[in-house]
C-alpha positions as protocol buffer text, in pm:
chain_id: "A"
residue {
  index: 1
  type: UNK
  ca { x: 0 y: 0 z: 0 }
}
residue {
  index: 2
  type: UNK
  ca { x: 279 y: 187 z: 72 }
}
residue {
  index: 3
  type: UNK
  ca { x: 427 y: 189 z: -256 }
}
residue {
  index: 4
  type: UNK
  ca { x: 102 y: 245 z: -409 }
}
residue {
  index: 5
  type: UNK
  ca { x: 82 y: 562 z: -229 }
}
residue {
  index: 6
  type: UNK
  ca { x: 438 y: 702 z: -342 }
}
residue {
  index: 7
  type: UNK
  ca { x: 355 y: 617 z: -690 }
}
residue {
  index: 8
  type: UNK
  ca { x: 22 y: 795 z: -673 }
}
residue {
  index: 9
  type: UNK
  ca { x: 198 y: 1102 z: -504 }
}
residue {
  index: 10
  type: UNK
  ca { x: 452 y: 1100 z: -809 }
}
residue {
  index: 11
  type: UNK
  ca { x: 209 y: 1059 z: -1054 }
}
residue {
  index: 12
  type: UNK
  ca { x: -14 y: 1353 z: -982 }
}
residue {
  index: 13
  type: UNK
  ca { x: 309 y: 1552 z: -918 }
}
residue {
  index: 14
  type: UNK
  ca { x: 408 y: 1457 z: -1287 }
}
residue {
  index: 15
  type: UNK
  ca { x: 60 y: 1508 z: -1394 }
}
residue {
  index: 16
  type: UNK
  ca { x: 85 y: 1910 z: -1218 }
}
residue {
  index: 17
  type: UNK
  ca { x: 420 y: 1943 z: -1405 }
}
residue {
  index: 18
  type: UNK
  ca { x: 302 y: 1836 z: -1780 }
}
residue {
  index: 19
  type: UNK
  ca { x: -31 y: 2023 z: -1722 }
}
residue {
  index: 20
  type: UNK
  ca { x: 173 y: 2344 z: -1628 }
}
residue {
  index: 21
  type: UNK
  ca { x: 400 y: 2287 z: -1960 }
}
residue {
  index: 22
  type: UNK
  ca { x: 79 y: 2264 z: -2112 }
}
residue {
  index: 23
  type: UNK
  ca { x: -37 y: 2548 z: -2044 }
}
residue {
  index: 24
  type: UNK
  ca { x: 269 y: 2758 z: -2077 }
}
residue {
  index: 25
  type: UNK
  ca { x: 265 y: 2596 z: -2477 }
}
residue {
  index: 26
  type: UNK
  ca { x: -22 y: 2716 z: -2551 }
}
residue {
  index: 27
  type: UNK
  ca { x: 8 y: 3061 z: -2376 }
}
residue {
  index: 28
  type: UNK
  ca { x: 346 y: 3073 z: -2631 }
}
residue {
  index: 29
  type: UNK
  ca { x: 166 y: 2963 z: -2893 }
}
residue {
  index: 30
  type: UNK
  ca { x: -104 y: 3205 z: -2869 }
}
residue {
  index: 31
  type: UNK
  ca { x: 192 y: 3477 z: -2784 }
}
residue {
  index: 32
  type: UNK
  ca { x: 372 y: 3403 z: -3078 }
}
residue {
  index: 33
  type: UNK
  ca { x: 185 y: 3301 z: -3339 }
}
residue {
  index: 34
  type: UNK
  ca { x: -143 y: 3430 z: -3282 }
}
residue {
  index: 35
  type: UNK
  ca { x: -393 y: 3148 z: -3301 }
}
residue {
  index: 36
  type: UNK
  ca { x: -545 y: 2883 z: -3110 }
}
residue {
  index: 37
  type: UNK
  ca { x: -386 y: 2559 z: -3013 }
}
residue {
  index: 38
  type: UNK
  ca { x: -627 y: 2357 z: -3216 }
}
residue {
  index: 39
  type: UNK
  ca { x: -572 y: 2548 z: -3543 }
}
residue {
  index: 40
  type: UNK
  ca { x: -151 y: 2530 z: -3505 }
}
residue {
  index: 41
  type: UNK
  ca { x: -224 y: 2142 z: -3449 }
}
residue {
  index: 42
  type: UNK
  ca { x: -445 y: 2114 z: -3757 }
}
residue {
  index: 43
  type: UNK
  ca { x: -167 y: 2318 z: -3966 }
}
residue {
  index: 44
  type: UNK
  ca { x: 1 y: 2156 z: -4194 }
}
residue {
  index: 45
  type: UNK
  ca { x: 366 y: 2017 z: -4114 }
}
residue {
  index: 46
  type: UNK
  ca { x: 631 y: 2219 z: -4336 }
}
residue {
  index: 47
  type: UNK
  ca { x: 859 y: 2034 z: -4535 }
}
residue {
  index: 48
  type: UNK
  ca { x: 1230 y: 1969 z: -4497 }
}
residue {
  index: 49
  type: UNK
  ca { x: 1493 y: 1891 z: -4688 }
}
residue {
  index: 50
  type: UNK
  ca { x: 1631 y: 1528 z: -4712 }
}
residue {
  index: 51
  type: UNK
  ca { x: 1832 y: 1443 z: -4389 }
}
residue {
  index: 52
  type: UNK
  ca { x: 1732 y: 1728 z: -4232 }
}
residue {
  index: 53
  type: UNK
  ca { x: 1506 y: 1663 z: -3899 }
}
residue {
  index: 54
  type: UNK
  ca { x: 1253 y: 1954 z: -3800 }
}
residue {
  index: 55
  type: UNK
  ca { x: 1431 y: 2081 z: -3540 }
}
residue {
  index: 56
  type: UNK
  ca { x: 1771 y: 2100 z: -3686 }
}
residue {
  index: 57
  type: UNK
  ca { x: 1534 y: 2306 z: -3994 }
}
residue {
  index: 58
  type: UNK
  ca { x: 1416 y: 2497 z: -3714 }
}
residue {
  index: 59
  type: UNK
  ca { x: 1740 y: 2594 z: -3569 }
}
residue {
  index: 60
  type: UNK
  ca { x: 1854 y: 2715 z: -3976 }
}
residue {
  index: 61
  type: UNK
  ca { x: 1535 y: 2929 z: -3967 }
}
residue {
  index: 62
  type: UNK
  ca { x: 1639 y: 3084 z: -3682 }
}
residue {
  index: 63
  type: UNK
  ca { x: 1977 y: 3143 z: -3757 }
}
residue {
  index: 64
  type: UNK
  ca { x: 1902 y: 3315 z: -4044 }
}
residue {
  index: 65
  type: UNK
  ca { x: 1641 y: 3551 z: -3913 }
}
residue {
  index: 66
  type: UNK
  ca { x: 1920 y: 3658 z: -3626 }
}
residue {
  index: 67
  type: UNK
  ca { x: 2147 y: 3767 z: -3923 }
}
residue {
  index: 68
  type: UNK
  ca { x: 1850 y: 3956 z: -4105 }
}
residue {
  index: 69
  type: UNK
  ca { x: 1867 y: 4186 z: -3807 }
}
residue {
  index: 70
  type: UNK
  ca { x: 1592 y: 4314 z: -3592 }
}
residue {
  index: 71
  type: UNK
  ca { x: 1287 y: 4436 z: -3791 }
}
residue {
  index: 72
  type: UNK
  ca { x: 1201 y: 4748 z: -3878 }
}
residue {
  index: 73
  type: UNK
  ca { x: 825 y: 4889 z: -3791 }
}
residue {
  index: 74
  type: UNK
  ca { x: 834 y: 5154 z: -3997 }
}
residue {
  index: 75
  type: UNK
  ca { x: 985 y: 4912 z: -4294 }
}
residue {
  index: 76
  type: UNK
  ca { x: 583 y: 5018 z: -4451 }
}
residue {
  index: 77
  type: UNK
  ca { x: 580 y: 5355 z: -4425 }
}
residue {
  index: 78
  type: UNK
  ca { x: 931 y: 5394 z: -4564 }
}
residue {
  index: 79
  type: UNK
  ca { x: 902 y: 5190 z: -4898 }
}
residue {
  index: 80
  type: UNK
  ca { x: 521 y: 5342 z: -4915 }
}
residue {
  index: 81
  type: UNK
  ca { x: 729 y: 5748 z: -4951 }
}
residue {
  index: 82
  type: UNK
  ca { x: 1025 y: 5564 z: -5142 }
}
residue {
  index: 83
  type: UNK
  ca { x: 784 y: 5427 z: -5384 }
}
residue {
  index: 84
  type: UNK
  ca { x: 618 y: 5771 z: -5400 }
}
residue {
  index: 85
  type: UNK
  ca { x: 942 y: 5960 z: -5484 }
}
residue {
  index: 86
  type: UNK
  ca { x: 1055 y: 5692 z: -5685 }
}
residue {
  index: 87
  type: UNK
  ca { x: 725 y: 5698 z: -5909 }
}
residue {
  index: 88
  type: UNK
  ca { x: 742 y: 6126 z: -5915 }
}
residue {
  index: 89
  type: UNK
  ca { x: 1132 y: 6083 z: -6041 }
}
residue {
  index: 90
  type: UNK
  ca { x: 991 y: 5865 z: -6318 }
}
residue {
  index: 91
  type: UNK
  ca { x: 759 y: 6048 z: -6427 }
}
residue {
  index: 92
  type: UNK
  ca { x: 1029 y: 6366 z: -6432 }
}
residue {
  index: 93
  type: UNK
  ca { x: 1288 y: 6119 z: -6593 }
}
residue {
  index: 94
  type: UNK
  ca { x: 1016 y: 6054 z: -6882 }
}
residue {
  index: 95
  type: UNK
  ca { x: 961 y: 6426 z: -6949 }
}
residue {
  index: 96
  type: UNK
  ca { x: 1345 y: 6487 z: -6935 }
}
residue {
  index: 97
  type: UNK
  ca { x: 1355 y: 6195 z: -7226 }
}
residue {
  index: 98
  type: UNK
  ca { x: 1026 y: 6321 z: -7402 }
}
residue {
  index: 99
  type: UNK
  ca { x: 1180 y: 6662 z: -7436 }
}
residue {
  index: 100
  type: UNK
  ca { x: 1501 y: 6538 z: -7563 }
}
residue {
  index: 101
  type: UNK
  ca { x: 1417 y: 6350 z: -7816 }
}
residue {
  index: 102
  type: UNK
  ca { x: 1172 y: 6640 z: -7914 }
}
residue {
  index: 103
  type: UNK
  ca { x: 1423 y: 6893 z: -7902 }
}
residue {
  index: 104
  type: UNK
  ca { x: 1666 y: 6653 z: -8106 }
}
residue {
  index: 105
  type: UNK
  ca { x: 1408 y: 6614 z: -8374 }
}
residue {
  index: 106
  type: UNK
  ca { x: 1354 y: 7031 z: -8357 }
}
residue {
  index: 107
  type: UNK
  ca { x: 1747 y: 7073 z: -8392 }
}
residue {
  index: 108
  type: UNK
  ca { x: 1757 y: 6798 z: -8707 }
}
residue {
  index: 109
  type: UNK
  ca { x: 1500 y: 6986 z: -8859 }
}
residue {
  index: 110
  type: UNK
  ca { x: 1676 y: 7369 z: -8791 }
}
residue {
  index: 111
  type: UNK
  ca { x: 1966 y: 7186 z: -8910 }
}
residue {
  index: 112
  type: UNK
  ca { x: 1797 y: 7085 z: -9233 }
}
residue {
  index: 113
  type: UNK
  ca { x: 1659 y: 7405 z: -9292 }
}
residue {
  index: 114
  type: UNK
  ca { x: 1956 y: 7587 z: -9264 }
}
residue {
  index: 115
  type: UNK
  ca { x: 2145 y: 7333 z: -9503 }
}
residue {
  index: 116
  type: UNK
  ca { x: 1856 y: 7363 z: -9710 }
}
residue {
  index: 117
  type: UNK
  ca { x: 1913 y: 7767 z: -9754 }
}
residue {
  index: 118
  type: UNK
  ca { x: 2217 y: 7764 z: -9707 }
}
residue {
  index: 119
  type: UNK
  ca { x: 2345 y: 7563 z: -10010 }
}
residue {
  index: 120
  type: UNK
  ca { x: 2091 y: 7774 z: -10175 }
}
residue {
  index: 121
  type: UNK
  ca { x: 2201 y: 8114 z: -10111 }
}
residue {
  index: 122
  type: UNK
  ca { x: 2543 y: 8004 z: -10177 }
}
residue {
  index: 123
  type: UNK
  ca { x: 2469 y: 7837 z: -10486 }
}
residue {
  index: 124
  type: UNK
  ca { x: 2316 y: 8197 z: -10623 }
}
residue {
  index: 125
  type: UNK
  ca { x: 2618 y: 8432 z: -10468 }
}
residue {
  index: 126
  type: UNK
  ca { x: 2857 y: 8178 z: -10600 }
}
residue {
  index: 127
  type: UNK
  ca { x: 2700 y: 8217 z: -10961 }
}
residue {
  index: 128
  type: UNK
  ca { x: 2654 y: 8549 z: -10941 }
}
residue {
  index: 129
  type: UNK
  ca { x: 3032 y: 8595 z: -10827 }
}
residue {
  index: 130
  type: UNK
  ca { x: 3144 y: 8443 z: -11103 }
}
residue {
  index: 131
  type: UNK
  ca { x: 2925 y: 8687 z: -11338 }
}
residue {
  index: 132
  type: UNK
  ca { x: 2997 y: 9044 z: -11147 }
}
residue {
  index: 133
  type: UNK
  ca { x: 3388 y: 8963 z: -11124 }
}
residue {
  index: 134
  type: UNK
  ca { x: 3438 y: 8885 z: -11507 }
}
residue {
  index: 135
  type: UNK
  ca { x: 3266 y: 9206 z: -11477 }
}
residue {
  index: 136
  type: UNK
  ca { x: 3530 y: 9428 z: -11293 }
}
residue {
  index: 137
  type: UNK
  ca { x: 3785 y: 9214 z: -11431 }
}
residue {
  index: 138
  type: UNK
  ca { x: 3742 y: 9181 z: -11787 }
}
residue {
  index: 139
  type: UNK
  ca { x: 3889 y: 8848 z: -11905 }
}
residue {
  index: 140
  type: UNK
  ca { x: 3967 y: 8718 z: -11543 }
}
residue {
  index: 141
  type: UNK
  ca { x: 3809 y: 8440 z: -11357 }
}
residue {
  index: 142
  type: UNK
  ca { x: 3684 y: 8413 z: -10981 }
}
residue {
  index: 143
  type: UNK
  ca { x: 3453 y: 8198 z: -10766 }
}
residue {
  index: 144
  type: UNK
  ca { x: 3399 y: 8099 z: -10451 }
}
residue {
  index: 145
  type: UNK
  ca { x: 3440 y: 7702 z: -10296 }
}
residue {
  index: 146
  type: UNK
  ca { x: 3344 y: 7545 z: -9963 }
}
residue {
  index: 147
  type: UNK
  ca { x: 3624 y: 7409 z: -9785 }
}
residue {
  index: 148
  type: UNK
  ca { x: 3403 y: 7093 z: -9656 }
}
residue {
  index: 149
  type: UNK
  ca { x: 3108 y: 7038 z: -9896 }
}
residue {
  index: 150
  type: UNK
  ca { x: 3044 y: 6713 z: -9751 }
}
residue {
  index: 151
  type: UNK
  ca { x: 2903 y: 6959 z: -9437 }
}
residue {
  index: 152
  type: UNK
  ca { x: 2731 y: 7244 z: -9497 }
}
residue {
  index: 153
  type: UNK
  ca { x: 2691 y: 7328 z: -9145 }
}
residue {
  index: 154
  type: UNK
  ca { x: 3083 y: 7369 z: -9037 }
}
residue {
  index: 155
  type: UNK
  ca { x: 3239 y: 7443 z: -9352 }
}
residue {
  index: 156
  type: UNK
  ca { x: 3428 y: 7778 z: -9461 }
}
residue {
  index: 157
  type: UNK
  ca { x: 3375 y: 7940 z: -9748 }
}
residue {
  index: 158
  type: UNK
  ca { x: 3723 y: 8043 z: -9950 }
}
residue {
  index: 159
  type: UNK
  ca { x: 3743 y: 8305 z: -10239 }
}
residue {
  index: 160
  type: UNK
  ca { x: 3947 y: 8250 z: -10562 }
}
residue {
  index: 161
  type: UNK
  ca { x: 4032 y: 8538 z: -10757 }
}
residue {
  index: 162
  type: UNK
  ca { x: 4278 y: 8555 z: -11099 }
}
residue {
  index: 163
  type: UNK
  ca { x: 4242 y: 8897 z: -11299 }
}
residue {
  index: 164
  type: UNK
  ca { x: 4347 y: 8912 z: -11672 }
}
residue {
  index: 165
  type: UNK
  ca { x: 4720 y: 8829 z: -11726 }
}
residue {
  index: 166
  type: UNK
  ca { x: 4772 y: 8726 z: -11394 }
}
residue {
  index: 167
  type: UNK
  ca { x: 4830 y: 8321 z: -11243 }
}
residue {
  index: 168
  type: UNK
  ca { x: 4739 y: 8429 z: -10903 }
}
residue {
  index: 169
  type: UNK
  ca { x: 4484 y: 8291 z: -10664 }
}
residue {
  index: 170
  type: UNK
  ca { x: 4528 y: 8417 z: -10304 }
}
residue {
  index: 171
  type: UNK
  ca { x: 4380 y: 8752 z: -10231 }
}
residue {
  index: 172
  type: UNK
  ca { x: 4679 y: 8842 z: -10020 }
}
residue {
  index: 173
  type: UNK
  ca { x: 4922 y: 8851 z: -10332 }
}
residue {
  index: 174
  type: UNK
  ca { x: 4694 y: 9110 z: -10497 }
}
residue {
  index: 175
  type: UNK
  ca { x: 4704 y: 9524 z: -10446 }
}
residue {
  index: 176
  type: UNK
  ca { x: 4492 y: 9722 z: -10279 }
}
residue {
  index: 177
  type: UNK
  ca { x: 4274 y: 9806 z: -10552 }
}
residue {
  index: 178
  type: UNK
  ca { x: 4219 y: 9457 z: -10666 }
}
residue {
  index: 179
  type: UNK
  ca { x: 4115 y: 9299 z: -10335 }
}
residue {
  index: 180
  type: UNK
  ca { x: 3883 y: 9619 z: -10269 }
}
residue {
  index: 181
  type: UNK
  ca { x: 3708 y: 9498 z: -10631 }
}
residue {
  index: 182
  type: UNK
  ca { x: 3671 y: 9163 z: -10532 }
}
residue {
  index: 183
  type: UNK
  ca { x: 3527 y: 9241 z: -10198 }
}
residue {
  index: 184
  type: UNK
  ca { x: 3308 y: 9436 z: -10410 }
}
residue {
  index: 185
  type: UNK
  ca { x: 3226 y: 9169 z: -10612 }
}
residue {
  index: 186
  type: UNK
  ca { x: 3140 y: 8984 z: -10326 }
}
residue {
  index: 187
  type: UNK
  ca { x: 2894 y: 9219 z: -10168 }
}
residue {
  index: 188
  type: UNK
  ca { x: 2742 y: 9280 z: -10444 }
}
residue {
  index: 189
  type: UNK
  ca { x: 2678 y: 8919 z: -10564 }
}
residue {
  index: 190
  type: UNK
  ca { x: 2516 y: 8936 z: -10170 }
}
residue {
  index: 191
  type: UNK
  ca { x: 2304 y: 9184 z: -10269 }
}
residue {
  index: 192
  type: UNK
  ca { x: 2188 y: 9054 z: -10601 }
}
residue {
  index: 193
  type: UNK
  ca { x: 2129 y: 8701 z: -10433 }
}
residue {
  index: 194
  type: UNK
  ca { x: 1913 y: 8816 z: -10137 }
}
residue {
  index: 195
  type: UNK
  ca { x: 1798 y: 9161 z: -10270 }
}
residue {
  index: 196
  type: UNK
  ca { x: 1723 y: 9423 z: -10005 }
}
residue {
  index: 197
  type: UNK
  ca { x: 1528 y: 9787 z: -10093 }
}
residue {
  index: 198
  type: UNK
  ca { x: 1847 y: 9969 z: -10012 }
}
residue {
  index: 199
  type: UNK
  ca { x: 2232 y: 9958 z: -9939 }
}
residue {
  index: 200
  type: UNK
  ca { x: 2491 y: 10148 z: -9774 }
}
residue {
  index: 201
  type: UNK
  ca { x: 2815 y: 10172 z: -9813 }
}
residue {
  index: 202
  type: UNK
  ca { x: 3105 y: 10369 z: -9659 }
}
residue {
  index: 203
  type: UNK
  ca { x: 3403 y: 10464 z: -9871 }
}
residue {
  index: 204
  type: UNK
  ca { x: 3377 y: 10136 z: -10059 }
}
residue {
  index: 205
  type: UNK
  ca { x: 3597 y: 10290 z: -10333 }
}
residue {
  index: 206
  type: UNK
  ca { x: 3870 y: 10494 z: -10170 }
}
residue {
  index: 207
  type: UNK
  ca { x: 4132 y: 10272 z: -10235 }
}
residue {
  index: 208
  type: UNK
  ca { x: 4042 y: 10222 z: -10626 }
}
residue {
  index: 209
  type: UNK
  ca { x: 4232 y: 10364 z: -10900 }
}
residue {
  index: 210
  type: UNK
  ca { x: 4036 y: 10583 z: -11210 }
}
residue {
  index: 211
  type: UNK
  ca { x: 4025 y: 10250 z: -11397 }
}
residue {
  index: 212
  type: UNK
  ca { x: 3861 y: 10013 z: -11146 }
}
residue {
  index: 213
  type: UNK
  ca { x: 3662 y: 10371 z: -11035 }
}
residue {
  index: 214
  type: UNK
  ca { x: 3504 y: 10317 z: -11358 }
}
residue {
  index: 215
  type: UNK
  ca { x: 3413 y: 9943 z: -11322 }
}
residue {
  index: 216
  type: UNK
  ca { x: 3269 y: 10013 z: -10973 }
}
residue {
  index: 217
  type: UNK
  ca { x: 3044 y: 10272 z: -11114 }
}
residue {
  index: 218
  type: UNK
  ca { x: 2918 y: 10077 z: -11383 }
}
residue {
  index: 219
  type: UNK
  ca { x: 2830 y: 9793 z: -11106 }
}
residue {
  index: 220
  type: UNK
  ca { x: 2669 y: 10039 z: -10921 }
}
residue {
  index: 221
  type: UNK
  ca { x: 2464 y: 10184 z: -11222 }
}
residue {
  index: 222
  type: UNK
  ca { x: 2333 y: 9848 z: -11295 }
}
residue {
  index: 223
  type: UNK
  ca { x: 2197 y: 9818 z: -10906 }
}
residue {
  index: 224
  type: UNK
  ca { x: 2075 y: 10177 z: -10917 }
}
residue {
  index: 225
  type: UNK
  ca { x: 1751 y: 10047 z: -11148 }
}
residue {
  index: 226
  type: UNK
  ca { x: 1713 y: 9764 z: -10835 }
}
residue {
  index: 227
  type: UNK
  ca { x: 1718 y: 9933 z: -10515 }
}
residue {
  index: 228
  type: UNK
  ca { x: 1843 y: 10232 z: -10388 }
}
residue {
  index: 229
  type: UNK
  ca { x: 2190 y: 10268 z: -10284 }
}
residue {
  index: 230
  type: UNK
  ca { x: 2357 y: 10519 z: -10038 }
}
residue {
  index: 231
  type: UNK
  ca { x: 2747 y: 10584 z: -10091 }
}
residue {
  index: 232
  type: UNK
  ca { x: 3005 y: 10803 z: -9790 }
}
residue {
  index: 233
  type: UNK
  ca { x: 3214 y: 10949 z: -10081 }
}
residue {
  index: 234
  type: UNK
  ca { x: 3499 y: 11149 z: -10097 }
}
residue {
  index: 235
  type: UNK
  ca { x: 3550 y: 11039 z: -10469 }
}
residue {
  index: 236
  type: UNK
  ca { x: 3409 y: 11370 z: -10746 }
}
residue {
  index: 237
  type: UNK
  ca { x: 3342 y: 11093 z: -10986 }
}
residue {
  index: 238
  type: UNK
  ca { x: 3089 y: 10938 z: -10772 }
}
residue {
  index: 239
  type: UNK
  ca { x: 2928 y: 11184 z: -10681 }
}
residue {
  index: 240
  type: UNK
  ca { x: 2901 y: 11325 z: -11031 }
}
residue {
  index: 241
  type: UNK
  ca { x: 2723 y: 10963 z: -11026 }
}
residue {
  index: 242
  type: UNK
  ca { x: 2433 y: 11029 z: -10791 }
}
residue {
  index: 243
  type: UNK
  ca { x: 2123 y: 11087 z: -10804 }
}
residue {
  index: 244
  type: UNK
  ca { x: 2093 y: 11335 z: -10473 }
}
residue {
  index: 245
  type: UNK
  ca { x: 2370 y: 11466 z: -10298 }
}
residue {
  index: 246
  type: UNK
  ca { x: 2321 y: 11488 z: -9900 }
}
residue {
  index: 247
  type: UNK
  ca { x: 2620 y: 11664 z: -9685 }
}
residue {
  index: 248
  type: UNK
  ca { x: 2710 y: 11873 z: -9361 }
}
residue {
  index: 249
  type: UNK
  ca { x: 2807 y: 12210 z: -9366 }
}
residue {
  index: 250
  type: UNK
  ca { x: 2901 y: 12449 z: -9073 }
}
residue {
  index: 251
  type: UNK
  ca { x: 3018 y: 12830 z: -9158 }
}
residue {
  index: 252
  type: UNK
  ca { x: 3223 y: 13000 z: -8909 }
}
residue {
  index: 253
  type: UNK
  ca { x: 3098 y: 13085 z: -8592 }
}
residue {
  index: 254
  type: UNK
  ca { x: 2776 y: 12858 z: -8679 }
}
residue {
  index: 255
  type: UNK
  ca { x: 2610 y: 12512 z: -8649 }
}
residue {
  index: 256
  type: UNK
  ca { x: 2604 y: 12254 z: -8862 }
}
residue {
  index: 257
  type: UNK
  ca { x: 2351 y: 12188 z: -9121 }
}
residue {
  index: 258
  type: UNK
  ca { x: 2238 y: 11903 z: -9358 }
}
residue {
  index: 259
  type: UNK
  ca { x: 2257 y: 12041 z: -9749 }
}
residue {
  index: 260
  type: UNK
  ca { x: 2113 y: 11855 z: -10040 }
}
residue {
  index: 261
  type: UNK
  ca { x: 2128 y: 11917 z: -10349 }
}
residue {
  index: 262
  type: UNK
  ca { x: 1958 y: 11726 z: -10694 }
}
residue {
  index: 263
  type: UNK
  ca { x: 2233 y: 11659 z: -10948 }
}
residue {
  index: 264
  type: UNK
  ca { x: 1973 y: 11732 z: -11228 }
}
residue {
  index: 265
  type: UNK
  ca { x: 1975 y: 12069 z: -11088 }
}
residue {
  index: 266
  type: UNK
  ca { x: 2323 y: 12134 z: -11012 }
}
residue {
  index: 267
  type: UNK
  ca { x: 2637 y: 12228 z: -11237 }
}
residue {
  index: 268
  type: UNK
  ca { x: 2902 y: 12008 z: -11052 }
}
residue {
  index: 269
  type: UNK
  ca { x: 3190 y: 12194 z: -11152 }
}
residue {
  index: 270
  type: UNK
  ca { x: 3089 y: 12535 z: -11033 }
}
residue {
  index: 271
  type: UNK
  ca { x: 2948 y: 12357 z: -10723 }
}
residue {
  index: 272
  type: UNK
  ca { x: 3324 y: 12182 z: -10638 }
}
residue {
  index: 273
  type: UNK
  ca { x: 3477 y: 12501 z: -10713 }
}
């Protein structure tokens, strides 16, 4: 009976202990996973890998949470503003790209346009070069070249010029009077390619002889019909040229004054007397 007694003592001690292990398992269990006992008994058992038991998977599991770090409760709210500004520095990235290729397609067509007028405008002053220096130098030859024709958009523009009798080409190795006539030729191959209703010039001929005087006269007679021109003149024999003369005079002891004068009206050697 004795014995009987001791082993009923240490079974109901046993049966305190498992009951209070009990409990405490499914006080954890309801801690840390948030359910019932019933419903973590019904889940289903995860798998593991081949030789692995479930506690040794377990232990893995909890390994590698440790090195993941302690969570972060505002993880949310953070990617929810990242994924805000990310989304707003899209959308600015797209208009950065939209307007690019929009103002590369604007900037192919300028640069097409000005090709386009470009080669035009040169192809008429380069023609009409040709025909206004034969002009002021009978018998010679000039034109004018592109120094990269292959692109219109960066190349130079370079001036040939070889009066009558001579084999020379560069501008520098001709006088004063020849290089003033083919800048003249030049402007005025300008004009006639992109007319204008009037031109003015300052002391375009000073530097030309009573020959070349001559030529320049003649060009600008054959403009005169075209627009009207306006030449600073120092030169008698183009001024015996114009149409109206228009100058400054100041007497002594007075202020100056604009004087013009019709040519039609005026003797021009009494008046440069």
């Amino acid at each position: 009976m004795t014995d009987l007694r001791e082993r009923a003592g240490k079974l109901e001690v046993e049966e305190a202990e498992i009951r209070l292990r009990l409990e405490q398992a499914v006080e954890q269990v309801r801690r840390d996973f948030d359910c019932e006992p019933d419903a973590a008994i019904a889940a289903p058992v995860p798998e593991s890998p081949d030789g692995v038991t479930l506690p040794g998977r377990a232990r893995e599991l909890e390994r590698e949470l440790r090195l993941m770090g302690p969570v972060n409760p505002l993880a949310l709210t953070e990617y929810e503003a990242l994924l805000e500004r990310h989304e707003f520095l899209q959308k600015q990235l797209d208009d950065v790209r939209n307007s690019r290729r929009e103002l590369t397609r604007v900037i192919k067509s300028v640069d097409e346009e000005i090709v386009r007028v470009f080669d035009s405008a040169f192809t008429d002053v380069a023609r009409n070069f040709s025909e206004l220096f034969s002009m002021l130098f009978p018998g010679g030859s000039g034109r004018l070249v592109l120094t990269q024709p292959d692109d219109l958009l960066n190349t130079g523009i370079e001036m040939e010029a070889r009066p009558s009798g001579k084999m020379l080409r560069r501008l520098s190795l001709l006088s004063g009077g020849e290089r003033s006539l083919c800048a003249l030729a030049y402007l005025f191959s300008v004009f006639r390619a992109r007319p204008s209703p009037f031109y003015l010039m300052d002391e375009v001929e000073a530097a030309l002889d009573d020959v070349n005087l001559h030529r320049f006269l003649d060009l600008v007679h054959e403009f005169r019909n075209e627009a009207q021109l306006l030449v600073v003149s120092h030169q008698k024999r183009t001024m015996e040229a114009a149409d109206v003369l228009y100058g400054v005079s100041m007497p002594p002891g007075g202020s100056s004054r604009v004087v013009t004068q019709r040519m039609r009206d005026l003797n021009f050697d009494d008046a440069t007397q």
